[in-house]
MARBA-992972 format. One record per residue: residue number from 1; residue in three letters; z, y, x of N, C-alpha, C in turn. Coordinates in steps of 0.2 Angstrom, whole numbers, plus 5000, padded with zeros to 4 digits. Layout:
N
  pos  code  n_up  n_north  n_east  ca_up  ca_north  ca_east  c_up  c_north  c_east
  NUM   ALA     Z        Y       X      Z         Y        X     Z        Y       X
...
! end
This chain:
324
  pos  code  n_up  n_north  n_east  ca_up  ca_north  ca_east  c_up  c_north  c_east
    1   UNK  4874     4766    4966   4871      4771     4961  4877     4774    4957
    2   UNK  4878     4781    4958   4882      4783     4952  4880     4783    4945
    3   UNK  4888     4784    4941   4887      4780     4935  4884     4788    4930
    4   UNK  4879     4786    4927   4876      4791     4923  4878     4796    4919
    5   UNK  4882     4792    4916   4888      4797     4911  4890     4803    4916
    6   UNK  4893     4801    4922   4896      4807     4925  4891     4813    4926
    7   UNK  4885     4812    4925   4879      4818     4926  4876     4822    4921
    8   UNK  4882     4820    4913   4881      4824     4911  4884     4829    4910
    9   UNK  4881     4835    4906   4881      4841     4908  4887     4845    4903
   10   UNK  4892     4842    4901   4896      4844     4897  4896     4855    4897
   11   UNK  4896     4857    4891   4895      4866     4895  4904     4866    4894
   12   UNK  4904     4875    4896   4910      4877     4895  4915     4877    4888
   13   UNK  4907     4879    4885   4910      4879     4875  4912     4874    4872
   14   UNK  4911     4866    4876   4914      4861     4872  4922     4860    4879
   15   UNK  4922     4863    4883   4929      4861     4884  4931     4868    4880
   16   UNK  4930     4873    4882   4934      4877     4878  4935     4874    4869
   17   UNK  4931     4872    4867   4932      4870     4861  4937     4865    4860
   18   UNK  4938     4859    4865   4942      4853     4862  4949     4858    4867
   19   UNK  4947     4860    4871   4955      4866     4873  4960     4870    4865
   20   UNK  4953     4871    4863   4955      4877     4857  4959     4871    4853
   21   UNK  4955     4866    4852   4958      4860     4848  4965     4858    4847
   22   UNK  4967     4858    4854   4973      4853     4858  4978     4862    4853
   23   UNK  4975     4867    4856   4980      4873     4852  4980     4873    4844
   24   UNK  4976     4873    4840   4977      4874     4835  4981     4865    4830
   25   UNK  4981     4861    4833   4982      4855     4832  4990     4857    4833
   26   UNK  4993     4858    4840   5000      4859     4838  5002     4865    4835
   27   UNK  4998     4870    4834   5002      4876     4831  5001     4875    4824
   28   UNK  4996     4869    4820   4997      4866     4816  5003     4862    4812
   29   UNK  5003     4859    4819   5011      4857     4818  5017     4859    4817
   30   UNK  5016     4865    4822   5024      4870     4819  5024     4873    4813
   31   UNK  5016     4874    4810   5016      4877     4805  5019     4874    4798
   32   UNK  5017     4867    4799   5017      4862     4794  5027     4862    4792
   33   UNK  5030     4861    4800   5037      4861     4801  5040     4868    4796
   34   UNK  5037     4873    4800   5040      4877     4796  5038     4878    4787
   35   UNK  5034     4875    4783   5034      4875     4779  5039     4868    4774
   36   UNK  5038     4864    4779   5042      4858     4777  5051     4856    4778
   37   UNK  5053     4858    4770   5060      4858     4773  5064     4854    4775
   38   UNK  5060     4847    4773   5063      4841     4774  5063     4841    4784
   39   UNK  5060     4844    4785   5060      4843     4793  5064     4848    4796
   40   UNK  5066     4845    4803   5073      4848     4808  5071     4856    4809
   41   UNK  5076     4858    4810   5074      4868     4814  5070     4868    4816
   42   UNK  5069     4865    4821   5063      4865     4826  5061     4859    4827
   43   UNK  5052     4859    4828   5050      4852     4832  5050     4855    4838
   44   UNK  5051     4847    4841   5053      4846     4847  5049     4849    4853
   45   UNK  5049     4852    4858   5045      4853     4864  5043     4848    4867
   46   UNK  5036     4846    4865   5036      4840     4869  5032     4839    4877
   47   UNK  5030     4847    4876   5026      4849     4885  5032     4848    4889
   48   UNK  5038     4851    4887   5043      4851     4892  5045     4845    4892
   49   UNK  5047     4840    4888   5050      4833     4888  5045     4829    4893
   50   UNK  5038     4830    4891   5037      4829     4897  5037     4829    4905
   51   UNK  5035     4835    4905   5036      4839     4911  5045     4835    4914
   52   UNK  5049     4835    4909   5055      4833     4912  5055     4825    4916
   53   UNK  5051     4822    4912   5052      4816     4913  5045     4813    4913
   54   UNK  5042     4816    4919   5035      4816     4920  5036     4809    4925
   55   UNK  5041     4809    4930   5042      4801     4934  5040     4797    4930
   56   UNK  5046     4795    4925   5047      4790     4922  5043     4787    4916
   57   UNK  5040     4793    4916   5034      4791     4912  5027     4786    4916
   58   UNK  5025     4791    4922   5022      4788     4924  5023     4780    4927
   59   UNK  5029     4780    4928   5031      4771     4931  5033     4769    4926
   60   UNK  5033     4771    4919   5033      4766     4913  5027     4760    4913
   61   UNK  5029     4755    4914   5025      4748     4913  5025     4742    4910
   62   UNK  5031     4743    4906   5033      4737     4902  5034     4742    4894
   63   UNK  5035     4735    4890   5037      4737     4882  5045     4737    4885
   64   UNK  5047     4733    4889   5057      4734     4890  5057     4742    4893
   65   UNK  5052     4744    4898   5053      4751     4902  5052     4755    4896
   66   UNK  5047     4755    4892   5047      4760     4885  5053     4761    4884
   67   UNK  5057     4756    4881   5062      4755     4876  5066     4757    4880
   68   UNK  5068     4757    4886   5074      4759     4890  5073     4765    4892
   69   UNK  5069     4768    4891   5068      4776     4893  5070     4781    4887
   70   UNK  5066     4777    4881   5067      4780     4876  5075     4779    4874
   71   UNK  5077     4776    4875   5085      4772     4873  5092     4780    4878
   72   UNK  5085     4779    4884   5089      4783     4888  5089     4790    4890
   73   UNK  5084     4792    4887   5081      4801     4889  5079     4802    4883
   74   UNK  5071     4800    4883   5066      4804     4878  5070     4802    4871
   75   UNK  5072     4797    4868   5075      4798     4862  5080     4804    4858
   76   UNK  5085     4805    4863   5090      4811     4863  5086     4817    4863
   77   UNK  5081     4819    4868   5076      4822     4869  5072     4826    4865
   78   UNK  5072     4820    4858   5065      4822     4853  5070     4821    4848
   79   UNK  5074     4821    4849   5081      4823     4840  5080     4816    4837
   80   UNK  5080     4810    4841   5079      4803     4838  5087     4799    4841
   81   UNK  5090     4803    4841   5096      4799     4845  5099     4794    4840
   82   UNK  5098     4793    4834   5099      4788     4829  5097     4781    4833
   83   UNK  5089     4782    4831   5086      4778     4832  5086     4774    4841
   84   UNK  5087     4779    4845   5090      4777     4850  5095     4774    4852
   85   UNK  5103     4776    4848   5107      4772     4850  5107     4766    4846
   86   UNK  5104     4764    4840   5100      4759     4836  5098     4754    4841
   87   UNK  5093     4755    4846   5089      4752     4851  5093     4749    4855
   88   UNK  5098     4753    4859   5104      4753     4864  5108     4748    4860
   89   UNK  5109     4747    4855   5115      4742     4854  5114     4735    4856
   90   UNK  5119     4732    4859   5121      4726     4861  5121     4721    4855
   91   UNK  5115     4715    4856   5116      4709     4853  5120     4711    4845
   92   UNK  5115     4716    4841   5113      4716     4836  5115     4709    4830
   93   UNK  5119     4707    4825   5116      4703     4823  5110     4701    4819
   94   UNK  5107     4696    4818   5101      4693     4816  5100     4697    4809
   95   UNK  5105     4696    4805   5105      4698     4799  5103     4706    4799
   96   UNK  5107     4711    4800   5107      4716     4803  5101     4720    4805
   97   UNK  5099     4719    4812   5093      4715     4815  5088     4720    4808
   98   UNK  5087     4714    4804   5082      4712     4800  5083     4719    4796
   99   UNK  5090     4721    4792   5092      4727     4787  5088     4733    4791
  100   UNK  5090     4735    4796   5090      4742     4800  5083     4742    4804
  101   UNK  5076     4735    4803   5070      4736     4802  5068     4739    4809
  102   UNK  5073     4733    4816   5073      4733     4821  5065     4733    4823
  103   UNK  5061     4728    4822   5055      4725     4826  5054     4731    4824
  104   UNK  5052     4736    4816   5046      4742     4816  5048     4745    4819
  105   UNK  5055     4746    4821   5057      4754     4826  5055     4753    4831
  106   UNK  5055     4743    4836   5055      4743     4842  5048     4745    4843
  107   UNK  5041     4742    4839   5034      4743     4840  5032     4753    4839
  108   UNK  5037     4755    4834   5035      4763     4833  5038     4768    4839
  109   UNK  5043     4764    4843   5044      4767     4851  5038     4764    4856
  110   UNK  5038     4758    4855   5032      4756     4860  5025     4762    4859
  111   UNK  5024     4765    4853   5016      4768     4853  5018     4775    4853
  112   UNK  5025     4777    4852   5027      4785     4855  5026     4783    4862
  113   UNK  5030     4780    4866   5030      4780     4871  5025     4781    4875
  114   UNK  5020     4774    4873   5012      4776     4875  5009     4780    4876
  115   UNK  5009     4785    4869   5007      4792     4867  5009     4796    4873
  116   UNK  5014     4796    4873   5020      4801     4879  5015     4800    4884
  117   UNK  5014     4794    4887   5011      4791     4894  5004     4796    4894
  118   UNK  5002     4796    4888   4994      4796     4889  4992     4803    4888
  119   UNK  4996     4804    4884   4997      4812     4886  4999     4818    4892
  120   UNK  5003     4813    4894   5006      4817     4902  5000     4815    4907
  121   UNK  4996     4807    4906   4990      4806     4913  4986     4814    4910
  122   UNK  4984     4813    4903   4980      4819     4904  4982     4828    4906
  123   UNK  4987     4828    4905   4991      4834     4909  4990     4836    4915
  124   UNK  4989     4828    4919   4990      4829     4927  4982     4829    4929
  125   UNK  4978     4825    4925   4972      4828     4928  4971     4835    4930
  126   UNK  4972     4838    4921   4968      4844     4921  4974     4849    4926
  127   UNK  4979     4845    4928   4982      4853     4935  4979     4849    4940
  128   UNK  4976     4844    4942   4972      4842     4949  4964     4844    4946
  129   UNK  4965     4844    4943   4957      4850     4943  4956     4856    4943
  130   UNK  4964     4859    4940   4964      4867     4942  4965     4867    4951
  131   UNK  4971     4862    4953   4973      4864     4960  4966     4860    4965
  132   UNK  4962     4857    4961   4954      4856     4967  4957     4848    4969
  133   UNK  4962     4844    4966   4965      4840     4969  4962     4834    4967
  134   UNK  4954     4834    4969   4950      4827     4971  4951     4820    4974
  135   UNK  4956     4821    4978   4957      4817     4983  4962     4812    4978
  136   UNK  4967     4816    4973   4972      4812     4972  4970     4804    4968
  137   UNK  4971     4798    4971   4970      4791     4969  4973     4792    4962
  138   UNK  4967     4786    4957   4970      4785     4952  4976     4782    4949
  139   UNK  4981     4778    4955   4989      4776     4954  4990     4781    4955
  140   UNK  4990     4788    4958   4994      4794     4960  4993     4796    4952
  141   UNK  4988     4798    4951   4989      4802     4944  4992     4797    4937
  142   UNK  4989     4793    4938   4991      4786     4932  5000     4784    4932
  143   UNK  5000     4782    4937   5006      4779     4940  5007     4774    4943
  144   UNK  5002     4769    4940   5001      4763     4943  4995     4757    4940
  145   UNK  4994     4753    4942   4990      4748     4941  4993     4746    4936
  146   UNK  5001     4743    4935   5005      4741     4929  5005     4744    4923
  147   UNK  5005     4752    4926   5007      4756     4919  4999     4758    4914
  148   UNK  4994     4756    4920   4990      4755     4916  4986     4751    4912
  149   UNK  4989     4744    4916   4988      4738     4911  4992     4739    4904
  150   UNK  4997     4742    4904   5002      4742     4898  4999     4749    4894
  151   UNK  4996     4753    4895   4992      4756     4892  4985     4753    4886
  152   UNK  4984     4751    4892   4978      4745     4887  4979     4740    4884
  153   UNK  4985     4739    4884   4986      4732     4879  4987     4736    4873
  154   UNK  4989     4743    4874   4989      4748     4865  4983     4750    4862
  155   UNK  4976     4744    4862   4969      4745     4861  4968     4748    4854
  156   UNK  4974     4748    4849   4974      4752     4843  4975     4758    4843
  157   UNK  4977     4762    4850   4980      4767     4846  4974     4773    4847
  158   UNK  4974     4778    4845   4969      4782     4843  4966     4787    4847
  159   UNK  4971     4786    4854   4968      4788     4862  4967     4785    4867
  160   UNK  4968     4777    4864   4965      4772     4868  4957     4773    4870
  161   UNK  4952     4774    4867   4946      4775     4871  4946     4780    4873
  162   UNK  4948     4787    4873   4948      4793     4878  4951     4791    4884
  163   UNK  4957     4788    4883   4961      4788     4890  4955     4781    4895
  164   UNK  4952     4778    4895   4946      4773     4896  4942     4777    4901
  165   UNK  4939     4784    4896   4933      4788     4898  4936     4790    4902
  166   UNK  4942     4794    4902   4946      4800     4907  4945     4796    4912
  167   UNK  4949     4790    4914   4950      4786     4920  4945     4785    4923
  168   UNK  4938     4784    4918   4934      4779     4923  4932     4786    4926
  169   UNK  4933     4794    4925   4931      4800     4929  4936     4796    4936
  170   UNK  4941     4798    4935   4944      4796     4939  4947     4793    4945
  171   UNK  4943     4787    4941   4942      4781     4946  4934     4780    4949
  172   UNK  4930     4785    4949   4925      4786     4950  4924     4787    4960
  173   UNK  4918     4786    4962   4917      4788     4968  4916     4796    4968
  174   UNK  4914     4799    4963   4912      4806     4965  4921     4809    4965
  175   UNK  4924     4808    4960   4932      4811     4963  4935     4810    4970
  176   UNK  4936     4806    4972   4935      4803     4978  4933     4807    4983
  177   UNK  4926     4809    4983   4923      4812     4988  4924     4820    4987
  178   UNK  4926     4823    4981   4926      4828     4977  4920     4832    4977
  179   UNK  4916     4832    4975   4913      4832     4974  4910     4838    4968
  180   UNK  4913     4843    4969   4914      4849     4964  4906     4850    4963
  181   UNK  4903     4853    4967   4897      4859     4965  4896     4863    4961
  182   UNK  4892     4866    4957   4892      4869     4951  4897     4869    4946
  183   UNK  4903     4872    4946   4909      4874     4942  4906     4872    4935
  184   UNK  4899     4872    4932   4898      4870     4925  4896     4866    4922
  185   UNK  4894     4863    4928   4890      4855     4927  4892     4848    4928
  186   UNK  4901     4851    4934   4901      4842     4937  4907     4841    4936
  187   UNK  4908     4836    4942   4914      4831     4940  4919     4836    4936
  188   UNK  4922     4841    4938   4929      4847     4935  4928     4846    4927
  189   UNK  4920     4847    4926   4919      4852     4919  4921     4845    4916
  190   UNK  4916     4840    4918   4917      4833     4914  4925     4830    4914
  191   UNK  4929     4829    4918   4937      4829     4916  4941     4833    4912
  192   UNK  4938     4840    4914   4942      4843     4908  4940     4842    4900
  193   UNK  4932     4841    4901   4933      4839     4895  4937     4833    4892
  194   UNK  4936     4827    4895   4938      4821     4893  4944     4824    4893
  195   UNK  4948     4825    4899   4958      4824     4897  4958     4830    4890
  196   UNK  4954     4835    4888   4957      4839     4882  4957     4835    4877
  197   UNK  4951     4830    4877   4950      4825     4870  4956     4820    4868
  198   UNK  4957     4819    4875   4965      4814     4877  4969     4815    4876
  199   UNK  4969     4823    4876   4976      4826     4876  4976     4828    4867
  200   UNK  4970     4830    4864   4969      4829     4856  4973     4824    4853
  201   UNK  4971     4818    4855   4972      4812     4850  4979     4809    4853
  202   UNK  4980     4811    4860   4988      4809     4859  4994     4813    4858
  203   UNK  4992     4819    4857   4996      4824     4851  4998     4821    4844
  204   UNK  4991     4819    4841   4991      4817     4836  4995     4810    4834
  205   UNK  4992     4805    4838   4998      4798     4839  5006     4800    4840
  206   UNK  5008     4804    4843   5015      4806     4847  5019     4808    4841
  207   UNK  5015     4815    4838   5017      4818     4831  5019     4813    4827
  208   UNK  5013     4810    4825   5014      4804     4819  5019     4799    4821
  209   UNK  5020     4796    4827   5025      4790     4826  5034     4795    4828
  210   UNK  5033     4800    4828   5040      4804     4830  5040     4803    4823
  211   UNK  5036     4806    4820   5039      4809     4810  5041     4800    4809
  212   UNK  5038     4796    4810   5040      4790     4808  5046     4787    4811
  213   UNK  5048     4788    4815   5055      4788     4818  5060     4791    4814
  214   UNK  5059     4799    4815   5062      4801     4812  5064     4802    4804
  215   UNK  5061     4798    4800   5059      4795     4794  5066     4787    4794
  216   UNK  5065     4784    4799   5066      4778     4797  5074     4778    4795
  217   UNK  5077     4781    4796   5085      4781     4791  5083     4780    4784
  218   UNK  5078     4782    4782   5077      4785     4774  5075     4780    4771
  219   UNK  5070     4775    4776   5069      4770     4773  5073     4763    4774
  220   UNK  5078     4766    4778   5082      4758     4777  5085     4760    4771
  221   UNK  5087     4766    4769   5092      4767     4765  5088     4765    4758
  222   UNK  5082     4767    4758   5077      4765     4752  5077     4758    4751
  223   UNK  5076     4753    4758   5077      4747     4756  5082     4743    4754
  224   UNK  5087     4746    4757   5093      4745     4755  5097     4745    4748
  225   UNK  5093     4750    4743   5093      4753     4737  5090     4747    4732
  226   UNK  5085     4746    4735   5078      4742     4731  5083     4735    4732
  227   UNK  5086     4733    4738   5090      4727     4738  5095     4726    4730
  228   UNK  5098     4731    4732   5102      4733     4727  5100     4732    4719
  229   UNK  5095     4734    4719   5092      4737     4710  5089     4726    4708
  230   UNK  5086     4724    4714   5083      4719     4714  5088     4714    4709
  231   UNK  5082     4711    4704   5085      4706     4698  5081     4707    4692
  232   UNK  5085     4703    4684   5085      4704     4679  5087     4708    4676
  233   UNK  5087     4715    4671   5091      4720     4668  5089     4719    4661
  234   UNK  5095     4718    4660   5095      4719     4651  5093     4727    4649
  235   UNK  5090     4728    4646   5092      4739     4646  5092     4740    4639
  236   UNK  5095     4743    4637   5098      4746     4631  5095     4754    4631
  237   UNK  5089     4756    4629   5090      4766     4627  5091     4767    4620
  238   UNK  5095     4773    4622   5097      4774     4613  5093     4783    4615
  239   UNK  5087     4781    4610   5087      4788     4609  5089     4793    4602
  240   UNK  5091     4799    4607   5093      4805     4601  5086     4808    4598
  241   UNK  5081     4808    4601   5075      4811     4598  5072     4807    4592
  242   UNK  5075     4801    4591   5072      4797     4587  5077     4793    4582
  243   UNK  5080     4798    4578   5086      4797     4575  5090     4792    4576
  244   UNK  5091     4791    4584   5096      4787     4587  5093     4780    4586
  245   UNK  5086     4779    4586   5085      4774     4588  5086     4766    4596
  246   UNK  5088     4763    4595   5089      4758     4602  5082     4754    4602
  247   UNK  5080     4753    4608   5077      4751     4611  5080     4745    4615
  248   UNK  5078     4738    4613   5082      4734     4621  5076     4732    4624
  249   UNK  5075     4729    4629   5069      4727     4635  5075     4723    4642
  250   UNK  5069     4718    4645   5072      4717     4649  5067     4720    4655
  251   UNK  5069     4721    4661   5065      4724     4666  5067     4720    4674
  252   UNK  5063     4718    4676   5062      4715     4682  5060     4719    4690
  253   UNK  5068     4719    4691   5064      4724     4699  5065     4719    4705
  254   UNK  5059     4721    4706   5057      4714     4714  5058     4715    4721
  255   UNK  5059     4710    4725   5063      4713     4733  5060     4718    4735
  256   UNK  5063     4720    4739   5061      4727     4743  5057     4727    4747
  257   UNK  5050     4730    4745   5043      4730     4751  5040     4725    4746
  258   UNK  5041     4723    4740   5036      4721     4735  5034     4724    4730
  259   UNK  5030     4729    4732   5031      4736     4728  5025     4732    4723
  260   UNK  5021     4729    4722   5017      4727     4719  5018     4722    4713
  261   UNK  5025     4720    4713   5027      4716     4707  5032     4720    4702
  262   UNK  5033     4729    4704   5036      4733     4701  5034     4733    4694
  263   UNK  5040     4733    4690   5039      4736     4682  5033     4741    4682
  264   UNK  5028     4737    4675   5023      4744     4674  5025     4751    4671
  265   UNK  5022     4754    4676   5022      4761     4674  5026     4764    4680
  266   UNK  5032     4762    4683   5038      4762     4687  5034     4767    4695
  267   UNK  5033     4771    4695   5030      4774     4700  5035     4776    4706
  268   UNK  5041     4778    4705   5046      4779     4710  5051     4779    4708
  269   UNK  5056     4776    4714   5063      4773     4715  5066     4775    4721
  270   UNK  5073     4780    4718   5077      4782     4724  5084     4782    4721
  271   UNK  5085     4776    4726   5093      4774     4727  5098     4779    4732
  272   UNK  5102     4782    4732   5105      4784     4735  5115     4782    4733
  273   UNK  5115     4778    4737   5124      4778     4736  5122     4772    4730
  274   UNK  5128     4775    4727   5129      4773     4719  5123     4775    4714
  275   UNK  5119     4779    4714   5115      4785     4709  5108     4781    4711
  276   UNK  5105     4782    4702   5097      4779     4705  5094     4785    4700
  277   UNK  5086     4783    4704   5083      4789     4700  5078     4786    4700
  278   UNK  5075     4786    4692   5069      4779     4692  5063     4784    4689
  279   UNK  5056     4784    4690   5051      4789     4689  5045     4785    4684
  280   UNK  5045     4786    4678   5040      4781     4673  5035     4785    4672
  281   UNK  5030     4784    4673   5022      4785     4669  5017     4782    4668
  282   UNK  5016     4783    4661   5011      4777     4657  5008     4779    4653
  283   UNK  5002     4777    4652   4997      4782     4645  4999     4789    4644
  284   UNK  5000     4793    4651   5001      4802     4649  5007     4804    4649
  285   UNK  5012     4798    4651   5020      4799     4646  5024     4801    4654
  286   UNK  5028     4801    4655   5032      4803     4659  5039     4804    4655
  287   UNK  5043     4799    4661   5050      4797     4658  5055     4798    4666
  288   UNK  5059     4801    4666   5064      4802     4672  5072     4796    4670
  289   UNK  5072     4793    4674   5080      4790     4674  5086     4791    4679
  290   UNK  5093     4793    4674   5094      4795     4680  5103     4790    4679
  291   UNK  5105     4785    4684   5108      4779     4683  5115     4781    4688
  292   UNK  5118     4773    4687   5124      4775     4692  5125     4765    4692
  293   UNK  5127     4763    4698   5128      4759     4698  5137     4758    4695
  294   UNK  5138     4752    4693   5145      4749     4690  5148     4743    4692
  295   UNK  5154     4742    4691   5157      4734     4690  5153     4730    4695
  296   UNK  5152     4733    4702   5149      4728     4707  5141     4727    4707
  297   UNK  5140     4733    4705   5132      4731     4704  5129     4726    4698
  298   UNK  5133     4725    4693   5134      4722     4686  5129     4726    4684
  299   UNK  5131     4731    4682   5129      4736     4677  5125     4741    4679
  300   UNK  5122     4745    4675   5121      4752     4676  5121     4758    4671
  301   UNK  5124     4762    4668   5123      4767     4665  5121     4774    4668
  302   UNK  5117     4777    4663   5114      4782     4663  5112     4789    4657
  303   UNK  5107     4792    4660   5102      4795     4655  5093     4796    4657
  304   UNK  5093     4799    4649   5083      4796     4652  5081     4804    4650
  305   UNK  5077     4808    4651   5072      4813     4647  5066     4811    4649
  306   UNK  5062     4812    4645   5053      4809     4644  5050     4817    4642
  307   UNK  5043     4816    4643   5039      4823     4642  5037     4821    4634
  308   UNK  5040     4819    4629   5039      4819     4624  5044     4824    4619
  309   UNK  5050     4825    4625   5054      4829     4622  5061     4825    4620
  310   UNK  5061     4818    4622   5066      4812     4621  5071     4813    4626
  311   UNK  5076     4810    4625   5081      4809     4629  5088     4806    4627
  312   UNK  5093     4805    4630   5099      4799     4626  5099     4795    4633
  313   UNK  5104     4790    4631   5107      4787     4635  5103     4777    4637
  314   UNK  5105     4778    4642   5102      4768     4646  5110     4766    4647
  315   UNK  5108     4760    4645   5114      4755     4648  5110     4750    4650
  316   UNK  5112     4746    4656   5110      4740     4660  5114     4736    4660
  317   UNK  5112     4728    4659   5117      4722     4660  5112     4717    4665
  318   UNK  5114     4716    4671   5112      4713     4675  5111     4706    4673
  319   UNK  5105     4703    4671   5107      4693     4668  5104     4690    4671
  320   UNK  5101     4691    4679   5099      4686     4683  5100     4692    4690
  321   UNK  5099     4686    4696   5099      4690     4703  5093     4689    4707
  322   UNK  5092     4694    4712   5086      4694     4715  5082     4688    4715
  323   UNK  5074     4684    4713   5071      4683     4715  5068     4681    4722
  324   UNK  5066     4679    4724   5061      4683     4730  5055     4679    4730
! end
């Protein structure tokens, strides 16, 4: 007996509608890029990355095959070539390893790469449903029984049940037989619609772990900062608004990714280099600091302005070490 879902009657208005989706979804994106100046001149074409490297995608079936494609093509491909000669290096040490936050890159290459995959099977449906191409077996469009066991073990990601429904069209006895008839009722109208939903949500997963890639320099450098800041601070402010009043306080900044045992009020911290930029608000108040490392990371001197109209100088003296 065939299976019921395929007899439904999906109309032209909801493929056309999840079609419009897949469009307005990336022109979304370009629009965000060009508003956003922290992002490259352009984002990446990722129809054509595909299309180029539509083989290797489809006979990707390991986490090693992800990571050696992206290390070897798609990385350079999508302006990630940091991240991919990161990947590409040789017996890394442990330590290292651990600083430059190797396993998150390797896992956020594993679910691009996926994404990549799952995006391209749904590509290839919808051109074997323009070209009438019913016959084509689900390894021919997938790639493989491997590449789709490695698809499914990614049961988190967010086009993990569409790619499910696609397939089961696919692998279905009505494809097979092709079984077209009614251009608005059957097997075609119902692929197309599932691969554009597929191809929705693996836009979306693709987009998100690229920015997160293309992000991860910022945050080693961040954590690397927080390494740095991490200890006891004796602090010294002498404000000029308060006829040169001193304040001393000690302040506790905690390892890096324990954002939760931060000094109160302390909402943001940016290390760059030598220079730190520390962001205080508490009961209405807002205080900016703005620091320099010294004497081997002993010290820190600086200055502060506050929304109270205050401002004048910090001195830091280091009197214990990191914690953890």
């Amino acid at each position: 007996m065939s299976d019921p879902t395929f007899l439904i009657r999906p109309t032209h208005l909801r493929i056309g509608l999840a079609l419009t989706m897949v469009g307005i979804f990336v022109f979304g994106v370009w629009l965000n890029a060009m508003a956003d100046e922290a992002l490259p001149s352009s984002i990446p074409n990722f129809p054509s990355v595909i299309r180029t490297h539509s083989g290797e995608l489809a006979k990707m079936n390991s986490d090693k095959a992800a990571v050696s494609l992206f290390v070897s093509a798609i990385g350079p491909a999508l302006q990630l070539g940091d991240a991919a000669r990161t990947l590409g290096a040789n017996a890394l040490p442990a330590k290292l390893a651990k600083e430059l936050l190797v396993p998150d890159l390797t896992a956020a290459v594993h679910r691009l790469m996926g994404g990549l995959a799952a995006w391209h099977f749904a590509s290839v449906v919808r051109q074997a449903v323009s070209d009438q191409q019913f016959s084509s077996s689900p390894e021919r469009l997938l790639g493989s029984p491997q590449a789709r066991t490695w698809l499914d073990h990614q049961g988190n990601a967010s086009w993990h049940d569409s790619l499910g429904q696609l397939f089961d069209v696919v692998a279905s006895p009505e494809w097979a037989k092709g079984n077209v008839g009614d251009p608005s009722a059957t097997l075609s109208a119902t692929a197309l619609d599932r691969a554009a939903r597929l191809e929705v949500n693996a836009i979306q997963a693709v987009y998100e772990e690229w920015d997160r890639l293309r992000n991860w320099k910022d945050r080693v450098r961040e954590l690397r900062g927080q390494a740095r800041l991490c200890g006891t601070w004796q602090w010294i402010i002498h404000n000029h608004q308060q006829h040169h009043q001193e304040q001393k306080l000690l302040i506790l900044f905690p390892p890096a990714g324990n954002a939760k045992a931060s000094p109160l009020g302390l909402v943001e911290t940016i290390v760059l280099g030598e220079n730190i930029y520390l962001r205080w608000e508490l009961n209405g108040r807002v205080q900016e600091d703005s620091l320099q490392f010294s004497k081997e990371d002993q010290r820190l001197e600086g200055t502060f302005v506050n929304s109270e109209g205050g401002w004048g100088s910090i001195s830091g003296k280091r009197t214990a070490g990191c914690a953890p």
